[in-house]
N, C-alpha and C positions, 0 to 999 in steps of 0.2 A: 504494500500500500504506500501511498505518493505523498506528502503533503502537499499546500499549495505551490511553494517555493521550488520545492524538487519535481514536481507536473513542470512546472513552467522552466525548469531547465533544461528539465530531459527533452519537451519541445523546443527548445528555443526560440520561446515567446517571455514579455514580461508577467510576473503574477497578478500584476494589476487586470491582465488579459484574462487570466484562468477564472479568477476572480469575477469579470465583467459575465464573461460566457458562462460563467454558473449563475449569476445572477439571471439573465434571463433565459436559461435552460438548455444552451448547447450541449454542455455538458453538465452531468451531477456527481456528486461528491458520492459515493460507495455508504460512504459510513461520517461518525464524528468522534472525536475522543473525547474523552471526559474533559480535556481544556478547552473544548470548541472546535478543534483544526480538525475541517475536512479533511479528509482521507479518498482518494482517487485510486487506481489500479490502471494497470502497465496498456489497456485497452484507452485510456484519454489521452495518452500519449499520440496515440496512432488517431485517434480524434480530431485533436486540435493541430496534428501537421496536416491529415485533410483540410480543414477549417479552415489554414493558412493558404494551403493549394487552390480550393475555391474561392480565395479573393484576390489572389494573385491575380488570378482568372478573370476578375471583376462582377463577380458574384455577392450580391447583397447578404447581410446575416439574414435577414428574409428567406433568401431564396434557400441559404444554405439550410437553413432549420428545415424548410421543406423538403429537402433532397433528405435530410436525415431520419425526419420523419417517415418518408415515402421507404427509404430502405431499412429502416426498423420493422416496418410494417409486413417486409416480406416481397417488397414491390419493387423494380428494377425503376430507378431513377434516370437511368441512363436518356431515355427520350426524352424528357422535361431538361434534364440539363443541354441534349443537343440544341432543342427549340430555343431557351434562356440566351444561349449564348450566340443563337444565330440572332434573335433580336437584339441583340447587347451588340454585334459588329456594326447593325446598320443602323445603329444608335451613336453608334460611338462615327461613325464615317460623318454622317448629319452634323452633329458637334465639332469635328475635324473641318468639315468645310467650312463652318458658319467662325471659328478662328480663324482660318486661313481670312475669310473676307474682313472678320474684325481687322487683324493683321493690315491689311492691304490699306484697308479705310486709316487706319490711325498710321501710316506711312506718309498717306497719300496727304495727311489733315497738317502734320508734322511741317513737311515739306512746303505747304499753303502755308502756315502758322511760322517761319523760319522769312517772308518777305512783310510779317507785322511787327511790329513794334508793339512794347510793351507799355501800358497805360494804368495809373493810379484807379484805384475803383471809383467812384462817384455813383449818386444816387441813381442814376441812367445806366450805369452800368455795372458788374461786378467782376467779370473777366471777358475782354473782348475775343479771347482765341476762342475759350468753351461759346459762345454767344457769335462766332461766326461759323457755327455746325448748325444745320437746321435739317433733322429728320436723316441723318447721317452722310451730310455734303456737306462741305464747306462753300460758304455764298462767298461772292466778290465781295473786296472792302475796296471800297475807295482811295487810289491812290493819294490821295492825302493823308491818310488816314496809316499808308506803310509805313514802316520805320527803315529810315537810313541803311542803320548798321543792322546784320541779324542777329537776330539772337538763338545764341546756343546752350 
């Protein structure tokens, strides 16, 4: 039998981890001793480096509680985990592109924002760079309105 300290080294995870996951029930404690300390067996061990593996993975403790449950249960997980993770790529490409265009757009803003000149706030205004993006463009400022030198 494991205590908390020694579960969490034999995995190599922190016990704050062991501790989380027994809280809300990835894993349970075997037994307790008469001081309190959980008590674990050499089966969490091999638990909680799955547990690691499915987030590696980007698997929620959500999903994984379900995959755990579903194969306690006697049930082959295996499909639900292929399905999860096919939507999780074309979750994850969607968010890749939509960075990539953030990316582009605050180059592209930069780049605009590098022929303005920097300006004190006043009651009309409180930063002319963030206030010449409108709906994510940047509008023309009026050449009077550039500044000389750029700034970097």
């Amino acid at each position: 039998m494991l205590t908390v300290n020694e579960l969490a080294l034999a995995a190599l995870v922190p016990p704050h981890v062991v501790r989380y996951y027994t809280r809300i029930g990835l894993i349970k404690a075997q037994q307790r001793k008469d001081n309190g300390y959980r008590l674990f067996d050499l089966r969490d061990v091999d638990r909680l480096r799955f547990i690691r593996q499915a987030k590696s993975l980007g698997f929620t403790l959500n999903e994984i509680s379900q995959i755990l449950t579903r194969a306690a249960n006697g049930d082959s997980p295996c499909s639900d985990v292929r399905g999860i993770i096919e939507h999780r790529i074309k979750e994850t490409r969607v968010k890749i592109e939509e960075m990539q265009a953030l990316q582009q757009r605050m180059e592209q803003t930069l780049e605009h924002w590098r022929e303005m000149s920097d300006s004190d706030a006043n009651s009309d205004s409180i930063c002319r760079l963030i206030e010449s993006v409108q709906e994510g463009r940047v509008v023309s400022v009026p050449t009077s309105q550039r500044g000389e030198n750029n700034v970097n």
